[in-house]
Backbone as numpy.savetxt, mean C-alpha at the origin, in Angstrom:
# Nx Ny Nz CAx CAy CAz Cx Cy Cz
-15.34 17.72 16.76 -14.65 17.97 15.49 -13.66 16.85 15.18
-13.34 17.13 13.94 -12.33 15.77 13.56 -10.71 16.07 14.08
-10.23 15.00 14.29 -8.75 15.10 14.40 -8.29 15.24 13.51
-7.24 16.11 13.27 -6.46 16.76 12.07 -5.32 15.64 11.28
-5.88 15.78 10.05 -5.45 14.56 9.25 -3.80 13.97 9.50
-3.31 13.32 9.50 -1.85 12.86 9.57 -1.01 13.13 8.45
0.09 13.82 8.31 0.26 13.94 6.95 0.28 12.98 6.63
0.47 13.28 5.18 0.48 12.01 3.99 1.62 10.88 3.67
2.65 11.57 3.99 3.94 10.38 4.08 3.79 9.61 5.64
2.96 10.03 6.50 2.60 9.14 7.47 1.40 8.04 7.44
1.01 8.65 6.66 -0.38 7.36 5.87 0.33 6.75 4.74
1.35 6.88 4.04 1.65 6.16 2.94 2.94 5.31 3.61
3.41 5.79 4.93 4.19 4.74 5.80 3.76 3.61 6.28
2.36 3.95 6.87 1.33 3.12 7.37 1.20 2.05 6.59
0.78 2.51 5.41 -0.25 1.54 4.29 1.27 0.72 3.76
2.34 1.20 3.75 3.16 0.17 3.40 3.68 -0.51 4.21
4.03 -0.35 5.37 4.02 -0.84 6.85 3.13 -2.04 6.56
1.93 -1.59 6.74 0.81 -2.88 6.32 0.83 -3.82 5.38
1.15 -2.82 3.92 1.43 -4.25 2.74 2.11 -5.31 3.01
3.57 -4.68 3.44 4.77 -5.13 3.57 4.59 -6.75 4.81
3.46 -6.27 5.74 3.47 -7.49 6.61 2.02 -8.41 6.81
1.14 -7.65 5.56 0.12 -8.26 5.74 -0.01 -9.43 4.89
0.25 -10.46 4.67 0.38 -11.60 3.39 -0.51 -11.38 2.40
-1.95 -11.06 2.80 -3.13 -10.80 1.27 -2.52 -9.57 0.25
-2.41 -8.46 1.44 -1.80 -7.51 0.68 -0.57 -7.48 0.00
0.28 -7.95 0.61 1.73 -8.23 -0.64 1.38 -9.04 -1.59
0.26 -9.80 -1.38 0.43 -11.11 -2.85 -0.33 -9.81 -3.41
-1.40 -9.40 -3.35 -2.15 -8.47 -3.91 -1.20 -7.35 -4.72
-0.51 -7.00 -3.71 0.20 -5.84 -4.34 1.36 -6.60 -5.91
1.45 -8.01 -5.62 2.76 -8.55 -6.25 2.52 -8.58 -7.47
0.70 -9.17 -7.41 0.03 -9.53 -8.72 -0.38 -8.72 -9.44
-0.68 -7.15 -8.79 -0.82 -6.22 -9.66 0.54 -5.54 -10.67
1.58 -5.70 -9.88 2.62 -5.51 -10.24 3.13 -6.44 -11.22
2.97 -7.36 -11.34 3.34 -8.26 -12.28 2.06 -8.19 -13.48
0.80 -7.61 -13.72 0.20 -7.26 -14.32 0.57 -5.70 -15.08
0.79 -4.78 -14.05 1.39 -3.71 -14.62 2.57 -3.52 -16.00
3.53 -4.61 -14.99 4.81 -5.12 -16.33 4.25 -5.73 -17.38
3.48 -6.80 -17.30 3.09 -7.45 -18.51 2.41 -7.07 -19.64
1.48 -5.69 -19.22 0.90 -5.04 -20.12 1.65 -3.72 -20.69
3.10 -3.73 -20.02 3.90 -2.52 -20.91 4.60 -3.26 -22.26
């Protein structure tokens, strides 16, 4: 059987944990963000 999911603020720790130190992902995350603003 499966291991019982992690909550969710422990996967959304993770995944920013990761953005935060992975270089593709922060530019990734930077450029969407700077797309987000530009189209408000």
């Amino acid at each position: 059987s499966l291991p019982p999911t992690p909550p969710r603020e422990q996967l959304m720790d993770r995944y920013w944990t990761h953005v935060v130190n992975c270089s593709s992902c922060s530019a990734a995350y930077k450029a969407l963000n700077a797309l987000e603003v530009s189209l408000q």
